[in-house]
C-alpha positions in Angstrom: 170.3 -49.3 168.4 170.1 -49.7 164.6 172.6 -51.7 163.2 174.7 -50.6 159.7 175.4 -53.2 157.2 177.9 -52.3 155.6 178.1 -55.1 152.6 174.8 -53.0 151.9 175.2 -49.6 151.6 171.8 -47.3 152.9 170.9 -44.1 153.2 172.6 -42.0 155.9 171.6 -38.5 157.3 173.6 -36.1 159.5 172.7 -33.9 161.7 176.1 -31.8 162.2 177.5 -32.8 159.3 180.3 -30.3 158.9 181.8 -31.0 162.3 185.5 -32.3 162.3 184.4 -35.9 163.4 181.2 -35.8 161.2 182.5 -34.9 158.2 185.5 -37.4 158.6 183.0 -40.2 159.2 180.6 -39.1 156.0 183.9 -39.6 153.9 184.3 -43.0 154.9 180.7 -43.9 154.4 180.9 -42.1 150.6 184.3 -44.3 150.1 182.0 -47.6 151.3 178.7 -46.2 148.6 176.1 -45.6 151.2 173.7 -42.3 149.7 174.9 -39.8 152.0 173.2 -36.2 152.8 173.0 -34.1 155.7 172.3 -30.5 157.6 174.9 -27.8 159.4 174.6 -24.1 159.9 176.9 -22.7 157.5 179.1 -24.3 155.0 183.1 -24.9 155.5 185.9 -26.3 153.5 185.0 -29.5 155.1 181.1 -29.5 153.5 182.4 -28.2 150.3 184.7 -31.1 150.1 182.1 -33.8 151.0 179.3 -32.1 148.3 182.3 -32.7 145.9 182.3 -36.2 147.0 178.3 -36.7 146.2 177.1 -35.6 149.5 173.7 -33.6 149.1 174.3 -30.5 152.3 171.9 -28.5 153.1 172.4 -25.4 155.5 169.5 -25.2 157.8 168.2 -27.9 160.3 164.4 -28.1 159.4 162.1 -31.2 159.3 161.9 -30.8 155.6 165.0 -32.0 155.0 164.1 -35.5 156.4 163.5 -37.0 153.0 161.2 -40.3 152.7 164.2 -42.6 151.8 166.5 -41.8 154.8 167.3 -45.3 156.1 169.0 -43.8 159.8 170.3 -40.1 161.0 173.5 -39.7 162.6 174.0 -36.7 165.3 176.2 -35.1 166.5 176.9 -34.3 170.9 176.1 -30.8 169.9 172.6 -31.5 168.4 170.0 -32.1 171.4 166.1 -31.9 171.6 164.4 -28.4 170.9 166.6 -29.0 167.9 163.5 -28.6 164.8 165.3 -31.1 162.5 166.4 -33.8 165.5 162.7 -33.1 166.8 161.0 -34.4 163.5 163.1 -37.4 163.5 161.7 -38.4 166.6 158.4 -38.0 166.0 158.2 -39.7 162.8 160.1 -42.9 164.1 163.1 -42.8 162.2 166.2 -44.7 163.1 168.9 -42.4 165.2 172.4 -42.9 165.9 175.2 -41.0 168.0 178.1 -40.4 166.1 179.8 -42.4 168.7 177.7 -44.9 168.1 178.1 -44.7 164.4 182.4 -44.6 164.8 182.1 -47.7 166.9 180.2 -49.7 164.2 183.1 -48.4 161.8 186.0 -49.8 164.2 184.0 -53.1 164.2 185.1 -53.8 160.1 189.0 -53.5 160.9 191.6 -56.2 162.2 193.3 -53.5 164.3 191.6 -50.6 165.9 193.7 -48.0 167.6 191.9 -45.6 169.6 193.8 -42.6 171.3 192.3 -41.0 174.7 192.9 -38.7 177.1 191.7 -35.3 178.5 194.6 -33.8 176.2 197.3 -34.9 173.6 194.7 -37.2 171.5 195.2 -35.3 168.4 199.3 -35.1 168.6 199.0 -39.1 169.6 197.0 -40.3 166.5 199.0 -38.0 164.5 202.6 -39.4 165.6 200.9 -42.9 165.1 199.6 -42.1 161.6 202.8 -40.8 160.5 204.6 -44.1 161.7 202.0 -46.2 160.5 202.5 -44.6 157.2 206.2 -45.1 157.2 206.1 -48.8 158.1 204.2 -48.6 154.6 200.9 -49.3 156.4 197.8 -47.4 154.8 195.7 -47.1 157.6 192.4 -45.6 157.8 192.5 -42.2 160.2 190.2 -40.0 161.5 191.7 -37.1 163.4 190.4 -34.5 165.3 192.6 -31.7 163.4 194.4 -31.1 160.4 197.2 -33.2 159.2 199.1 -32.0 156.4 200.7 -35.8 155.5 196.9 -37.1 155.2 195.6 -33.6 153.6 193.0 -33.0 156.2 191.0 -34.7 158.8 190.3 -38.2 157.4 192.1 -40.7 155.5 190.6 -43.8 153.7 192.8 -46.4 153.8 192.6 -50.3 153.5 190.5 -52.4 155.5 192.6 -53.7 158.0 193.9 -50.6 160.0 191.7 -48.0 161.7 193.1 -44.9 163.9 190.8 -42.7 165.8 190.3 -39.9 168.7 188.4 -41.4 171.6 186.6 -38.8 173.5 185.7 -39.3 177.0 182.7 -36.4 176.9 179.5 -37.9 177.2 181.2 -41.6 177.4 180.9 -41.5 173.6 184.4 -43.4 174.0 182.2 -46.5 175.6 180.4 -46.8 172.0 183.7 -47.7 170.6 185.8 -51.4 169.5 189.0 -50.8 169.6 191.6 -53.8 169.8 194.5 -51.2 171.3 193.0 -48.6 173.6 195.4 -45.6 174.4 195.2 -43.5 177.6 197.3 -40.8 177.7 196.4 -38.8 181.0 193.1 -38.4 183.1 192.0 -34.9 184.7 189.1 -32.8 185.5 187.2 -31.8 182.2 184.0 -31.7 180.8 182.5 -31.3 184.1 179.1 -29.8 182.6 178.9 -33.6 182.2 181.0 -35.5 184.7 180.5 -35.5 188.6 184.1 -35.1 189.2 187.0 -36.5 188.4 186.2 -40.2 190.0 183.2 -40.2 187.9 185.6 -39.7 185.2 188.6 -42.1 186.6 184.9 -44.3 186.6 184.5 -44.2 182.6 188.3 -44.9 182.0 187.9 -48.1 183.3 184.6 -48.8 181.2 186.6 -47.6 178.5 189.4 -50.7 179.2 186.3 -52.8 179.2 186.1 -52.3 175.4 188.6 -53.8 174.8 189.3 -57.8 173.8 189.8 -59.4 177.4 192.6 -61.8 175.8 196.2 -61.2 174.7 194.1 -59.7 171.3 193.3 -56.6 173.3 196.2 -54.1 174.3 196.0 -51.3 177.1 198.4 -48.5 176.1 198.4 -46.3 179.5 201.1 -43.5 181.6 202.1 -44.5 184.4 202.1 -40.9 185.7 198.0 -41.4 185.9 197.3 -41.3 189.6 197.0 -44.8 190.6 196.9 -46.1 187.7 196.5 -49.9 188.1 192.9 -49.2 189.2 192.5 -47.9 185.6 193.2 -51.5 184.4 192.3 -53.9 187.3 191.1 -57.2 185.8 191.6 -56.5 182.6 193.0 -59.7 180.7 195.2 -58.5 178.0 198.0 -57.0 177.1 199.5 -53.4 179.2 201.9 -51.5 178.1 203.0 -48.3 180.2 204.8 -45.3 179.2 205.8 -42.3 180.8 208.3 -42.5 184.1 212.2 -44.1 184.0 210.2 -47.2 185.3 207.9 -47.5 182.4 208.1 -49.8 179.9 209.0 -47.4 177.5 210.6 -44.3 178.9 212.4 -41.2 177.9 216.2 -39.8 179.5 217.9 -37.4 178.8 215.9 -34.4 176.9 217.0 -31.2 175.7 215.8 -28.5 173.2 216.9 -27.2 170.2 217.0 -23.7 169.5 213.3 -23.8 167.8 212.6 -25.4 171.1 212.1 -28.9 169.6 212.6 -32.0 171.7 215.3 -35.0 171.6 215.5 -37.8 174.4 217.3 -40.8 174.7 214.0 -43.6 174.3 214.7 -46.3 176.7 212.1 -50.0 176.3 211.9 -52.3 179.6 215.4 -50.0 180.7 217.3 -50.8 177.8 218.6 -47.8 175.4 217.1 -47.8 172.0 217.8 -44.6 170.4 218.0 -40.6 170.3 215.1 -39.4 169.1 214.6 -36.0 167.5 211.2 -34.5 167.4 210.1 -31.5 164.4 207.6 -30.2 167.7 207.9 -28.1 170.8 207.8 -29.1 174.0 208.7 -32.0 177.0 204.9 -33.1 177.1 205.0 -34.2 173.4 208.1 -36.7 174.5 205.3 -38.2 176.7 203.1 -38.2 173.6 205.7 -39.8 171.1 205.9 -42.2 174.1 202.9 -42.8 173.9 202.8 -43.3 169.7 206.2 -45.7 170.2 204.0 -47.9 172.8 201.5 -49.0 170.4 204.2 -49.0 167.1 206.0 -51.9 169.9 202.5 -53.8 169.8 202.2 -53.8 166.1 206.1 -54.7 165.9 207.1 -52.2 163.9 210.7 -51.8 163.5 213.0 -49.3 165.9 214.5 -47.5 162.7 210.5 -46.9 161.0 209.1 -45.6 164.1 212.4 -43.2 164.4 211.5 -41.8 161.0 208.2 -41.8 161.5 208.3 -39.5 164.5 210.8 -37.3 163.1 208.6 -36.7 160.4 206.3 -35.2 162.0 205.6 -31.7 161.9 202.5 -30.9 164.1 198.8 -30.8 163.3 197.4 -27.4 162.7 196.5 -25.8 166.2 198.9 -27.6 167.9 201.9 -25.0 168.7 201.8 -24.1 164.7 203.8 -21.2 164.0 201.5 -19.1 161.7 204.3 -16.6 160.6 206.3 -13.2 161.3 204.5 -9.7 162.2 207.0 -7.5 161.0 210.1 -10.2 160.7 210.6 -9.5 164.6 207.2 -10.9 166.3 206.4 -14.9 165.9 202.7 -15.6 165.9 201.9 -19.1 167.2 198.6 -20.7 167.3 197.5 -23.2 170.0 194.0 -25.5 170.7 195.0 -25.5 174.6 191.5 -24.8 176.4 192.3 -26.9 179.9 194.9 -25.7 182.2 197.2 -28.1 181.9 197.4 -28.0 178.1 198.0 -24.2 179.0 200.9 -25.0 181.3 202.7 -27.3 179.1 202.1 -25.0 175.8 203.7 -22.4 177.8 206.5 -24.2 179.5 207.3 -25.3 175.5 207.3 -21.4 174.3 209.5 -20.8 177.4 212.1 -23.0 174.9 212.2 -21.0 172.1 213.4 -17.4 171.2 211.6 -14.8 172.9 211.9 -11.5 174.8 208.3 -12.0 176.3 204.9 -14.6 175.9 201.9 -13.2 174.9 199.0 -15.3 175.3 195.8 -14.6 173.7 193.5 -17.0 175.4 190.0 -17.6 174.7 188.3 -19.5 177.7 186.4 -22.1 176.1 182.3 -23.0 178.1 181.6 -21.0 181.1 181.6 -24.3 183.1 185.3 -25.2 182.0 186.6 -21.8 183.6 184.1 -22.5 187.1 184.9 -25.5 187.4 189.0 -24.6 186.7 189.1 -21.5 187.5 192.5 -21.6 189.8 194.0 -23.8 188.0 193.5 -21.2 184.8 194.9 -18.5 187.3 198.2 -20.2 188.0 198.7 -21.8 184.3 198.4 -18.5 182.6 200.6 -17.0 184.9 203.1 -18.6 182.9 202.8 -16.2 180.4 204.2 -12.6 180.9 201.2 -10.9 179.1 198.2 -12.3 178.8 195.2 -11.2 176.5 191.7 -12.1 177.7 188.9 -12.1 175.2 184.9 -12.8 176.0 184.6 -16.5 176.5 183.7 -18.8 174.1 180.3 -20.3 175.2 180.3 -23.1 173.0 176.9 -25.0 173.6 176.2 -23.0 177.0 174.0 -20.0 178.0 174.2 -19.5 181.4 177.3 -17.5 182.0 177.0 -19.0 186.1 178.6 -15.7 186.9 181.9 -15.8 184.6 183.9 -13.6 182.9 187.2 -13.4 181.2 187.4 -10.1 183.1 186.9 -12.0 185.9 189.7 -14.0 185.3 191.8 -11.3 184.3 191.4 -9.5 187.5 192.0 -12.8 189.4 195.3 -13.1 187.5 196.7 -9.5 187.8 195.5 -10.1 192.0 197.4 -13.4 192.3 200.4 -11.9 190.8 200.5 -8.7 193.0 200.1 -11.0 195.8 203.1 -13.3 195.0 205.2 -10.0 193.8 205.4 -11.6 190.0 205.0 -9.5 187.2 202.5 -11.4 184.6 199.5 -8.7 184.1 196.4 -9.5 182.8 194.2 -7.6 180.2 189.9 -8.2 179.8 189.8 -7.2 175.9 186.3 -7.9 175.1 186.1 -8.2 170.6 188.6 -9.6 168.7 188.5 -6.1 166.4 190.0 -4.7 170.2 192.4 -7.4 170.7 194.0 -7.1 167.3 194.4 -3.0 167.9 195.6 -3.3 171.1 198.2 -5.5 170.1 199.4 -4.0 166.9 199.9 -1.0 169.4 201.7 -3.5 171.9 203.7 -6.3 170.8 207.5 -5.6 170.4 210.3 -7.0 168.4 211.3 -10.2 169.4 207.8 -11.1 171.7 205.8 -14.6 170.9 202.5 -14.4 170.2 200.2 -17.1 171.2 196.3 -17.2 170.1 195.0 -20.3 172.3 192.0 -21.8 172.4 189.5 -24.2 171.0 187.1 -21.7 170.1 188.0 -19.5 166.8 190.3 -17.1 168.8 193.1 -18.2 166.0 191.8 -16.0 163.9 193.0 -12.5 165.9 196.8 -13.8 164.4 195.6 -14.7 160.9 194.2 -11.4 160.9 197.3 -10.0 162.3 199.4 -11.1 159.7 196.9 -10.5 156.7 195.6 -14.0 155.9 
């Protein structure tokens, strides 16, 4: 694998430069001087902010963009052979990189690095631990798999000492990674268009511990409500810290809601009570997240009172629960990123907290393999919902549709629920254009209205409401 120095800055290509991760990455290469260019598909705020930076963007992936002075090219999951640009690099020898790969060479320059995984809740995680981090009057660098307003977007360049990141299990990118404090927040069937099943993936979460310093420098963050969870960190040598149940290291009691449907618990570490902590978010499974957030502000020894504030300051990254506005002063539109069922359930269980006189759930399914491989579980977690809105699904990087359909899954839903005398229903709508008319023609005063998704399905309420 080629190796970056980076006391001397070279020149970096990227194939998928625009992507969340990518484009956070290319931003902290810029900040460190290397000569940075690269290729997407269409331009984005994100590209437009990096060309303003001094990155040279072009939108097509053709071997003529592979200049003679490219030192190594950087690609992303998504890119794969048949790819024209990928292809040329190949055959004319030069250097390659994942972007895994890449992000693990980063980690490798900082004292601490934090790295946050899980099947779901990474983004809320490094967000809560950005925002305390920022008011213990740390200045950490982070790169986040959303939005965050208190960093202004995706990526912050901070000092040199601090690093926060997303570590994804798909592919076992996450096994490319350094981090000195490794984070697991849960472990469940997912990305099985590249996992056996879910002890293949139990399999890389204990690779994953393996990246870690085996002394008291490296720290396991993990919850204890992971299925046998001690085989996740057998042998390892440094330091564990569980969260999650009253018998957890750090633990919650006592929870209740507010009437926006915001969380408060009584925070309990090794069974003695710390504090009431209010939360500015939604729902019983981001407790488990700031949990999760206080666990590793414990290992940095950050003060009780700083992590308080920081938590409470934090608002949400976009697609996470955000509420996008009012249709008509009567109707709340929410937007969501859930695409597995249990990030379903617990989005819904959360909208169950606040005002409402029904849930509407748009969902997008997200890879025909995700909604195979899942597709009971999506039965039963949508069910949560009283009307739910089924769009085509999202393919993502697929083709074959292995015989799915969201009206497959609507029917499923609607047969279920006639079965078990409930009264959730179930709608196949195939275009957004459809979706938006037949709810303007359905929704009523007081309803929530969820879009969810990790495809683009957020924009059927932005459209809604005229953004």
């Amino acid at each position: 694998m080629y190796n970056i120095d980076f006391e001397k800055p070279c020149h970096v290509h990227m194939l998928g430069i625009g992507g969340i991760s990518m484009s956070g990455l290319a931003q902290v290469l810029l900040d460190r001087n290397f000569v940075l260019s690269g290729s997407d598909n269409k331009p984005s705020e994100l590209t437009e902010r990096l060309e303003k930076k001094g990155a040279k963007i072009v939108f097509s992936q053709i071997p003529e963009n592979l200049t003679d002075d490219i030192d190594v090219v950087v690609y992303t999951a998504a890119v794969k052979p048949g790819n024209a640009e990928y292809d040329a690099c190949i055959e004319r020898g030069i250097p390659m990189m994942t972007r895994a790969e890449l992000l693990g060479q980063i980690m490798k320059n900082y004292e601490h690095s934090i790295a946050v995984s899980g099947t779901h809740g990474k983004t809320t995680v490094t967000s809560m631990v950005t925002h305390i981090l920022l008011a213990a009057g740390e200045n950490p660098t982070v790169s986040v798999g959303g939005m965050l307003p208190i960093i202004g977007g995706n990526i912050h360049i901070g000092d040199r000492d601090m690093f926060v990141t997303e570590a994804c299990e798909y592919t076992n990118s996450f096994l490319n990674f350094y981090p000195t404090i490794g984070v697991i927040l849960n472990i469940e069937a997912d990305h099985l268009d590249f996992f056996k099943n879910i002890d293949d993936i139990r399999n890389s979460f204990k690779l994953f511990v393996r990246t870690l310093p085996q002394d008291e420098s490296g720290t396991v963050v993990i919850c204890d409500y992971i299925d046998n969870y001690p085989e996740i960190t057998e042998g390892f040598k440094g330091r564990i810290i569980t969260f999650g149940s009253k018998d957890a290291d750090v633990s919650a009691d006592n929870i209740k809601f507010d009437e926006n449907a915001f969380a408060s618990f009584d925070l309990f570490i090794k069974g003695k009570f710390i504090d009431n902590i209010r939360l500015g978010i939604p729902g019983e499974h981001n407790v488990r997240n700031a949990l999760a957030a206080i666990a590793v502000a414990i290992r940095l020894g950050i003060d009780e009172k700083v992590f308080k504030q920081g938590l409470e300051g934090f608002r949400g990254a976009k697609r996470r629960f955000e509420k996008k506005g009012l249709l008509g002063n009567k109707i709340t539109i929410f937007d969501d990123y859930a695409h597995h069922p249990q990030e379903i359930e617990a989005t819904l269980k959360a909208a169950r907290n606040y005002p409402h006189e029904r849930i509407v759930c748009v969902f997008q399914p997200h890879t025909y393999t995700r909604t195979k491989t899942l597709l009971k579980d999506f039965v039963k977690a949508l069910a949560l919902a009283d009307l739910v809105v089924l769009p085509d699904i999202y393919p993502a990087r697929e083709t074959d549709t292995l015989g799915m359909s969201s009206g497959l899954l609507a029917g499923l839903i609607n047969e279920a629920e006639e079965k078990a005398g409930r009264g959730t229903k179930a709608y196949y709508v195939p275009t957004f254009g459809e979706v938006e008319t037949y709810l303007l023609g359905e929704l009523q005063p007081g309803d929530v209205c969820i879009t969810m998704g990790a495809g683009d399905v957020y924009l059927v309420g932005e459209r809604l409401l005229g953004n």
